[in-house]
N, C-alpha and C positions, 0 to 999 in steps of 0.2 A: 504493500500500500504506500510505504515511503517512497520509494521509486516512483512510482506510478505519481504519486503528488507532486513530485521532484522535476520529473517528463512535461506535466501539466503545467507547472511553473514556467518551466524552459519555452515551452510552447508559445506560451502568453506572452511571453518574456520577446520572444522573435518575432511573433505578429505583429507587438507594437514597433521592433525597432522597423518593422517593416513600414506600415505605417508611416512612421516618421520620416523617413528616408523616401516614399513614394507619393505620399497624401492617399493611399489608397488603403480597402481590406484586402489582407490576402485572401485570395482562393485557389484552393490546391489545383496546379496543371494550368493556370493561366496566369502569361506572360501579366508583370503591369502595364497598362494602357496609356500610352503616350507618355511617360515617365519622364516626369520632367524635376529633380530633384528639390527637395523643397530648401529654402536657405542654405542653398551651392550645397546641398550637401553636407554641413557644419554642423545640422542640429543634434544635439545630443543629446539620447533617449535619458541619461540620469537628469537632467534639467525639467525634466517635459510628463507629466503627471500623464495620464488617462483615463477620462471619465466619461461614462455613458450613463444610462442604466442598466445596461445586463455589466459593462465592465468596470472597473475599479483599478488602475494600474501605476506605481509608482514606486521609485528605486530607492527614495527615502526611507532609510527604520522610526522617521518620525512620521510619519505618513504623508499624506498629499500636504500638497505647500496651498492653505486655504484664503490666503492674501491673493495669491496668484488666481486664484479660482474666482473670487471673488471679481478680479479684475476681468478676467477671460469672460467670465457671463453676464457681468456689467450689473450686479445687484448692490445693494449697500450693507456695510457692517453692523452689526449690532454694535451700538456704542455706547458708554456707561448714560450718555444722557436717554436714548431711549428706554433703558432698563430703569432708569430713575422714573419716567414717563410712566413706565408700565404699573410700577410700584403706587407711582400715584392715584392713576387712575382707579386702580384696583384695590387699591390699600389693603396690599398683602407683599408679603418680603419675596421677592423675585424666585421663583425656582431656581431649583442649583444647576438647571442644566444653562439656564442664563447667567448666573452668577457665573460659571465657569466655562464661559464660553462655548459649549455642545453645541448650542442653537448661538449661531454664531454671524448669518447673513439675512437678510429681508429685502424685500421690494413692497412699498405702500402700507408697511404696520403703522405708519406715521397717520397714512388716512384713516385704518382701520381704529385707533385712538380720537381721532379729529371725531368720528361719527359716534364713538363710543360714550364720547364727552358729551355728545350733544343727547343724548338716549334712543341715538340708533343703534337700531340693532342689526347684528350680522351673524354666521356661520361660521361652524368649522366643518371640513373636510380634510381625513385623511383617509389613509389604504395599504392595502396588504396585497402582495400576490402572492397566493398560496399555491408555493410547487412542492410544497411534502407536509406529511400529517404532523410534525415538528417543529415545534418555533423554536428559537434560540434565544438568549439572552438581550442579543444586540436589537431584536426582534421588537421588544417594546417600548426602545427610547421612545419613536415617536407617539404611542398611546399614553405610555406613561406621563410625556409634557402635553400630550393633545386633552388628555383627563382634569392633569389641574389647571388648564387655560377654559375649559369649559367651566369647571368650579369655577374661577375667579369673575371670570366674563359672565356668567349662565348664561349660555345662548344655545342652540341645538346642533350638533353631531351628526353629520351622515360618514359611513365608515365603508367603504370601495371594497371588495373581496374582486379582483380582476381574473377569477378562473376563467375565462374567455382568452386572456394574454396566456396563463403558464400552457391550457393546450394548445395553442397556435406554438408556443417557443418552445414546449418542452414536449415530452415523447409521453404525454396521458391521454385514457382518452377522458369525453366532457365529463362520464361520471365521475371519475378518480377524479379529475379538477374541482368539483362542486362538492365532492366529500371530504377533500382536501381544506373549503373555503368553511366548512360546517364546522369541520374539526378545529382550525382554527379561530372562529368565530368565539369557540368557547373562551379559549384562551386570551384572546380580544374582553370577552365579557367577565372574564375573572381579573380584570387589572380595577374591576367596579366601577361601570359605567353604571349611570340611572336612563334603566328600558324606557324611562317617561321622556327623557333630552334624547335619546340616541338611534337612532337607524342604520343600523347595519345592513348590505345587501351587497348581492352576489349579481355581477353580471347577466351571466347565464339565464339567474331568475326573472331578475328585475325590468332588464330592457324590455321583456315581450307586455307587461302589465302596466307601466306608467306613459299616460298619456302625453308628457314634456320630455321625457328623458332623449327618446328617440329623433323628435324631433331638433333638438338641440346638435346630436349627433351628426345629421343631416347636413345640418347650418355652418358645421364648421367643418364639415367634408368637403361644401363645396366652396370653402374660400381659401382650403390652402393646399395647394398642385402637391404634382408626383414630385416635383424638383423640391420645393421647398423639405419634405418630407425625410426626401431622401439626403439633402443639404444639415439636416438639422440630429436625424437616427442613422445618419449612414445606413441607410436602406439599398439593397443591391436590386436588380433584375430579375433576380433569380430569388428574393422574398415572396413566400404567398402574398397574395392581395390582402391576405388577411392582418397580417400584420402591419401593412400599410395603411389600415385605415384603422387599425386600436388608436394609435393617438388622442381622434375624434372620440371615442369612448371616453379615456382616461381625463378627457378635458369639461364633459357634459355636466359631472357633478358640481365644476365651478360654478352655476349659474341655477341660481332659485327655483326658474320653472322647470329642473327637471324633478322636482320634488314637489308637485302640485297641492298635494294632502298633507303636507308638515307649514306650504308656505300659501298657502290657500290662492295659487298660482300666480303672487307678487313675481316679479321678473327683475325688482330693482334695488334685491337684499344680496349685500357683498358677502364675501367668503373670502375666509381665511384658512391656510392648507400649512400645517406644518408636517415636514418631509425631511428624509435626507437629500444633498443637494445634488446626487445622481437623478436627481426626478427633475429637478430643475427645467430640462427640455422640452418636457411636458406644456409647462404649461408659460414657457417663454412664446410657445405655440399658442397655447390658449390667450394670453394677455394680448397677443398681433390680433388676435383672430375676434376677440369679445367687442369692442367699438363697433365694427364694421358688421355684428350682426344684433345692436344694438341693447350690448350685457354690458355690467359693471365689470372690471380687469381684476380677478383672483388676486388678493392678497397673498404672500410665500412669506415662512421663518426654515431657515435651511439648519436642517443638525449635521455636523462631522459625519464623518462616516467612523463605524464602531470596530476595533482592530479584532483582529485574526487571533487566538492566541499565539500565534507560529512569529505575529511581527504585524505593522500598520500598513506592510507593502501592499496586502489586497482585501478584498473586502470575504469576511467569511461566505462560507458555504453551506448549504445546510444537506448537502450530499456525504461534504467530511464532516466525522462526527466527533473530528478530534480540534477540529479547527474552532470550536465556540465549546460552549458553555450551553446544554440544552434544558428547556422547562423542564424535559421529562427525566434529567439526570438525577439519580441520586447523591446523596452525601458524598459517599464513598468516589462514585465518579467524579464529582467537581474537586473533589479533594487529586486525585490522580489527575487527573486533565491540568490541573495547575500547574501538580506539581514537576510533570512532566512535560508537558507541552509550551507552559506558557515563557514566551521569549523573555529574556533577563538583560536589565540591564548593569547588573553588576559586572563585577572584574572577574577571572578566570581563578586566583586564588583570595583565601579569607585573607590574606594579608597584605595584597596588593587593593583588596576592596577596601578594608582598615584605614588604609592609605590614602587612595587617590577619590575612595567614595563610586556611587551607581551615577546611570543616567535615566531620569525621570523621564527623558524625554521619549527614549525608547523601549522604555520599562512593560510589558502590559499588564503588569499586576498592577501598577501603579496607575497606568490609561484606565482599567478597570472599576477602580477605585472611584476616581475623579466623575466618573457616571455615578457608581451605587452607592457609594459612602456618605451621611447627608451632613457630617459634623466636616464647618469648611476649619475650624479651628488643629480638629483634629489632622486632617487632611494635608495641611500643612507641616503639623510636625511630622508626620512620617516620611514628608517629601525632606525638609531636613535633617533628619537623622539619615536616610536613606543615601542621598546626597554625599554627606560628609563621610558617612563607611560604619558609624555606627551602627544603621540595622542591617544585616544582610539581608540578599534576596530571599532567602528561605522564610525569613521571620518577615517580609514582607507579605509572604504568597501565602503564610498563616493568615497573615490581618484580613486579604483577601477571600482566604476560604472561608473562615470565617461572619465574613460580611456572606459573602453569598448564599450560604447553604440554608438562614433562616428564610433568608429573601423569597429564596426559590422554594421549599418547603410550603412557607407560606402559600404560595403561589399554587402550590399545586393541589393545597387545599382547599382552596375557594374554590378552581378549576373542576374538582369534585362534584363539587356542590351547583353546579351549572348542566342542570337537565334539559335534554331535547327540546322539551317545551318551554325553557327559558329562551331558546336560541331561536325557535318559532317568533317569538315573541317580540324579540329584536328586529329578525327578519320580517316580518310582516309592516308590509307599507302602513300607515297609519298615521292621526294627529299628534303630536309633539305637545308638552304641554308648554308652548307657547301659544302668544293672539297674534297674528299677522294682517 
């Protein structure tokens, strides 16, 4: 299996430098096409990050350079004055995923505030695609900050299950997709969402029943070409049609009226999507595309992407099972998976680590931390002991285990407690107990 992970690395590793080197995707047995070297041929794959959303790819052990990302996609920073804002507005002390930078980029949270102030109200949407009956750890950032932005805000929740996208991408067929999105759903509903704020829905289900949804889908099918499409996903010739037009999917829940029974078919209540910012593309598409068919422009809060335990180089997998930290691990497992797997940034003996001290930066006990850990005070001191050589990596990957295993426990006991007919419940379209 290491091998074989190793191959898979290398793999990815050479597509990108292909890539870089041609502006093209490889595909096996064809020459590139008109090859025409991108910056004389200078550019160097370790400078140069790769982000999609199926890929994640970069040669730092601190992971993607998210300054540079920031710049490439042209969003703005989160910055202590808007988190001061948020605090205000909501008079509650800022999540630690904001305090600590996770949610880290925005486009129009400033408006989303502006209307907030004034007692408009608006949405959140976010989503899952569900390609295995397993979530991982990295799996709930975005519920977990999408949960208490609903508490703070109280406004209503529609939650994307994209089984439509993993059978188009992946090798299921519809029903393993839609069992896949159930399965998950629970998991979704054990982070304790209120069934009264929240709509969860599946693709699959959904599209054929709601009178707005689809035709949104329509609207922004026909206003962004094969070129833009494929300019924007790198979409080849040889992609189903099918995948070429999910975009328009994943872009419809921005916009009120495809929610006709939660927004009593208002068309002119904003949304706000927090994501990680591989999704970004999404809906860079959707905000072109919302004026010209006369919607308000999706508000975005972009999270990090959540490290590998192996290193920040890629984004986990939920096929490796060594690669994350999964809800359905036991003790015993997170405790092994740490101890084993997760990348270190200490020194190679206790005495040169005594010495010259770890690095935080490439730690992922320590990345791990800085998500689950909620005490920032403590948080700190571990980073300077850690730092200076006082704590080893060992007694770091305790503190870690430690944090986790009640987390997750926890976790899998509400998950329990989440019956068929809770999850009917969620998925069935229905009033929201808002007034619109």
């Amino acid at each position: 299996q290491d091998e074989i992970d190793a191959a898979v690395r290398m793999l990815l590793s050479l597509k990108l430098s292909y890539k870089t080197a041609t502006g093209q995707d490889y595909q096996a047995g064809l020459p590139p096409r008109d090859l025409a070297l991108i910056n004389n041929g200078t550019a160097k794959e370790e400078d140069e990050d790769f982000v999609d959303p199926w890929t994640v790819q970069t040669s730092n052990a601190k992971g993607v350079d998210y300054d540079k990302l920031i710049v490439r996609f042209g969003s703005s920073k989160i910055d202590t004055d808007l988190i001061n804002r948020i605090e205000r507005a909501t008079g509650q002390k800022p999540h630690r995923f904001l305090r600590r930078g996770i949610f880290f980029s925005h486009r129009d949270m400033d408006q989303i505030l502006d209307a907030y102030e004034n007692k408009k109200s608006f949405y959140l949407y976010t989503g899952r695609g569900p390609s295995s009956q397993a979530m991982h750890v990295g799996h709930l950032i975005p519920f977990i900050f999408t949960k208490w932005l609903q508490e703070v805000f109280d406004v209503p929740l529609v939650i994307q299950l994209t089984d439509d996208e993993k059978y188009l991408w992946k090798d299921l067929t519809t029903e393993k997709a839609y069992e896949y999105a159930k399965e998950n759903a629970k998991d979704i509903i054990a982070c304790g969402f209120d069934v009264n704020k929240t709509f969860i829905f599946s693709d699959l289900d959904y599209l054929g029943t709601s009178t707005g949804f689809y035709k949104n889908i329509v609207k922004v099918q026909k206003h962004v070409t094969f070129n833009q499409v494929k300019g924007i996903f790198g979409f080849t010739d040889s992609d189903c049609i099918g995948k070429i037009s999910f975009p328009a999917i994943q872009a419809a829940p921005s916009f009120s009226s495809s929610f006709p029974q939660i927004f009593n078919g208002k068309e002119n209540i904003q949304c706000l999507i927090p994501c990680a910012i591989d999704q970004d593309p999404y809906f860079r598409m959707t905000r072109d595309v919302a004026p010209r068919i006369g919607q308000p422009k999706p508000a975005l809060l972009h999270s990090v992407f959540f490290p590998a335990l192996q290193g920040a180089q890629t984004k986990m997998s939920a096929s490796d099972p060594n690669s994350s930290i999964f809800l359905t691990d036991t003790p015993k497992q997170i405790k092994t998976k740490i101890n084993k797997h997760a990348f270190s940034g200490g020194r190679d003996t206790i005495e040169e680590h005594r010495k010259y001290g770890g690095n935080c930066d490439v730690d992922v006990s320590f990345m791990y931390l800085t998500f689950f850990l909620e005490d920032d005070d403590r948080l700190e001191q571990l980073k300077q002991a850690y730092t200076s050589g006082e704590l080893l990596t060992g007694e770091l990957k305790k503190v870690l285990i430690e944090t986790l295993q009640p987390l997750i426990a926890a976790h899998q006991e509400r998950r329990k407690k989440v019956t068929d007919e809770m999850v009917k419940q969620f998925m069935t379209p229905r009033k929201l107990a808002f007034e619109f």
